[in-house]
C-alpha positions as a printed NumPy array, in Angstrom:
array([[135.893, -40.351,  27.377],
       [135.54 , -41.7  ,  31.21 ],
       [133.326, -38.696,  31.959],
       [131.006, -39.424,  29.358],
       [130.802, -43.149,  29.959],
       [129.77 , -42.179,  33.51 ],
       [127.234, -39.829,  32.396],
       [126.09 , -42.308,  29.841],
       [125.755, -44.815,  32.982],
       [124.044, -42.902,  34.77 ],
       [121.606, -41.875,  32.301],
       [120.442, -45.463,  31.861],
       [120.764, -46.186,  35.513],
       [117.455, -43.473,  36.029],
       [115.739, -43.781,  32.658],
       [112.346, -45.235,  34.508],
       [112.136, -42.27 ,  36.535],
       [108.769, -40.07 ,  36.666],
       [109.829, -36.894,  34.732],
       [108.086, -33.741,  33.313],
       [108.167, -33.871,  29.403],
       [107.234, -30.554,  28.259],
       [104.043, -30.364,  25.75 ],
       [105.76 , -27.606,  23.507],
       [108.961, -25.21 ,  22.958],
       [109.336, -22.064,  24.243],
       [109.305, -20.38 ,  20.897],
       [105.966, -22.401,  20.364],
       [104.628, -20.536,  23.578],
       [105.9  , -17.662,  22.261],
       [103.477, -17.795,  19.315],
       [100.617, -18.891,  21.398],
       [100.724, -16.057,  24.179],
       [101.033, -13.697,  21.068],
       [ 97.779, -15.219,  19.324],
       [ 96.06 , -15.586,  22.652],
       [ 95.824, -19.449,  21.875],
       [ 95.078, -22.215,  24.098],
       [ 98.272, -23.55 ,  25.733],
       [ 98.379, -27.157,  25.873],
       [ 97.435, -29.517,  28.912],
       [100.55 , -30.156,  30.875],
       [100.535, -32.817,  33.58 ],
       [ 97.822, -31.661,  36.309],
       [101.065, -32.858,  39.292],
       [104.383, -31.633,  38.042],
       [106.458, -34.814,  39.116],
       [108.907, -32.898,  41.496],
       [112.182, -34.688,  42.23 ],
       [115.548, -33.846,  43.053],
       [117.78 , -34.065,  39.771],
       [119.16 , -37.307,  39.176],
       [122.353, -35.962,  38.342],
       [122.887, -35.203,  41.902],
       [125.92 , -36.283,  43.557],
       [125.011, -35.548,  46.679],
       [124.071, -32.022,  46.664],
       [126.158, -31.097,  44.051],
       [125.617, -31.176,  39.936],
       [128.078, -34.129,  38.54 ],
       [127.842, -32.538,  35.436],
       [128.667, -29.115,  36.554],
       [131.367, -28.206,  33.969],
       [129.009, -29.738,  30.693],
       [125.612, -28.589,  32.451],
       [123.289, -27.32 ,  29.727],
       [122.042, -23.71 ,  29.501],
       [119.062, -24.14 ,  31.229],
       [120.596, -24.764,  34.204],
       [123.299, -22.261,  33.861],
       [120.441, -19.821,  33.61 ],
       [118.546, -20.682,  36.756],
       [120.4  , -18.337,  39.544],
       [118.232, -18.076,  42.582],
       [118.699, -15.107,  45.061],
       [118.557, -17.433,  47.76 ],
       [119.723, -20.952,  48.078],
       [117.003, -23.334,  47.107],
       [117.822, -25.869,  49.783],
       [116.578, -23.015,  52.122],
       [112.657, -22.625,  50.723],
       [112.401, -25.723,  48.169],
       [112.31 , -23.38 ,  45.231],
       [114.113, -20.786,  43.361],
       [113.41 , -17.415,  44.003],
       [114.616, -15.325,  40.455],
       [114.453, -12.254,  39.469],
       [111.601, -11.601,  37.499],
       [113.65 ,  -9.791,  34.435],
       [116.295, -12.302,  34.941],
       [113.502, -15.237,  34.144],
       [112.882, -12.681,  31.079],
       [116.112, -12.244,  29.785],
       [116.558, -16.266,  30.393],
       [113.653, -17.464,  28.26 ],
       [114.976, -14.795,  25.263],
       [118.097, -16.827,  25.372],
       [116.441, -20.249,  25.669],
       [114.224, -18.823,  22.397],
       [117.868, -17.946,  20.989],
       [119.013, -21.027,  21.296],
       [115.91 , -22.744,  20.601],
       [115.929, -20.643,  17.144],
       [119.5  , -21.573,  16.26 ],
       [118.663, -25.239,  16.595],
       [115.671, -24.791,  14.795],
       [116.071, -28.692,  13.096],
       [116.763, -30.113,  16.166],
       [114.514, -31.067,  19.316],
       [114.023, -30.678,  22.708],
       [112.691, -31.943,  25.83 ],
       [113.638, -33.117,  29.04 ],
       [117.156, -33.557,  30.058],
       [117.247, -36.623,  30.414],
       [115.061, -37.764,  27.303],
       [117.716, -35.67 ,  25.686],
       [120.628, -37.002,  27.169],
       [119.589, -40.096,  26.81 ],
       [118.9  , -39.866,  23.218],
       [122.163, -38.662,  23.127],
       [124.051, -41.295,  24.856],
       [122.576, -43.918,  22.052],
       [125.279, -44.444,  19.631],
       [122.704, -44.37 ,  16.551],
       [120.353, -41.675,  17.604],
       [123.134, -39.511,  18.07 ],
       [124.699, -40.261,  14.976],
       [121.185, -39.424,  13.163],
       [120.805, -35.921,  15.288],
       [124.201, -35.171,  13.983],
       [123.225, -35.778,  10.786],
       [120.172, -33.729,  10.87 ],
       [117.987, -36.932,  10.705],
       [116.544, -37.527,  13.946],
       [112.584, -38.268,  14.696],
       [111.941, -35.956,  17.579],
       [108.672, -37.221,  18.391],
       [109.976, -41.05 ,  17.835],
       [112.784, -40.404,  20.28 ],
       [110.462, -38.867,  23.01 ],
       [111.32 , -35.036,  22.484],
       [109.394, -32.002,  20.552],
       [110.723, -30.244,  17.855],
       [112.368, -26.808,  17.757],
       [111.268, -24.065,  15.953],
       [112.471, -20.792,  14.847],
       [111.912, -17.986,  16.625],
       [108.958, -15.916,  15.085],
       [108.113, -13.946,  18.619],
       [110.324, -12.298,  21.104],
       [108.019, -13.469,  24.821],
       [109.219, -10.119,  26.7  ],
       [106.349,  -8.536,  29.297],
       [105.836,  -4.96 ,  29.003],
       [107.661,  -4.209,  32.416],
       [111.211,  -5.27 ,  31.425],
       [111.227,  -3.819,  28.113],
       [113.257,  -1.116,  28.734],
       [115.438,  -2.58 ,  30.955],
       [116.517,  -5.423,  28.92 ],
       [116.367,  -3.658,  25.412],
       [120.08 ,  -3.52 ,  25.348],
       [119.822,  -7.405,  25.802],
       [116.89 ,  -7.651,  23.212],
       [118.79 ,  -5.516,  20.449],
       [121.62 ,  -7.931,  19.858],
       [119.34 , -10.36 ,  20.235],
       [117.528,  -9.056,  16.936],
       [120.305,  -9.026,  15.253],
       [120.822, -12.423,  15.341],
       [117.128, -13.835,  14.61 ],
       [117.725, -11.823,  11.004]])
């Protein structure tokens, strides 16, 4: 389609951009909080730029934005303090979903959005991921795993046991 052209475009238009690339998946976190391992070495300077999906201010992929932006809901506008400021249980709930989903896609990879998208907007790469045959680690992502540990802190048990009960049900 047009929209996905564009996207695709635009994709290859910032591919040389600085970017974070995560070291590990959240369910691989997960396991490492719960063993009281080491967490890996992430970049010492976060590279901090606006999105590069930006049209303007706004998202241009608002409608087909992935979950992890769907799940970041500040209290206050970001523009206003140059940062999010989330509830901490909603940050809770979030990364059980983004374990969830994680789990789900437990053959597939993840990474940056735009390593991902951009993996994605290759014709043969994304014919391999469909397939279930795509190199994570050659195509610049990490792969998923399944979900072995729910990361929940102590203080938003309760309130988000409702949340964490279907949530079981569907890591079975």
């Amino acid at each position: 389609s047009g929209e996905r052209q564009r996207l695709f475009n635009r994709i290859h238009e910032v591919a040389d951009l600085q970017r974070f690339r995560p070291a590990t998946t959240t369910n691989a976190l997960a396991e490492l909080c719960a063993a009281d391992g080491d967490l890996p070495e992430e970049p010492d300077e976060a590279v901090r730029a606006e999105c590069p999906l930006l049209a303007g201010e706004l998202c241009s992929i608002y409608a087909l934005r992935p979950f992890n932006c769907r799940c970041f809901i500040s209290r206050t506008p970001c523009s206003e303090s140059g940062y999010a400021d989330m509830d901490e249980a909603l940050v809770a709930v979030n990364t059980l979903f983004l374990q969830t989903v994680e789990h789900v896609d437990a053959d597939g990879c993840s990474g940056n959005l735009l390593d991902v998208l951009s993996v994605l907007a290759d014709n043969e790469r994304r014919a391999a991921y469909a397939a279930g045959g795509l190199d994570c680690s050659g195509s610049g992502l990490i792969a998923n795993r399944p979900m072995k540990v729910m990361m929940v802190p102590p203080e938003h048990r309760q309130r988000i046991d409702p949340i964490l009960q279907r949530l079981r049900a569907i890591r079975v």
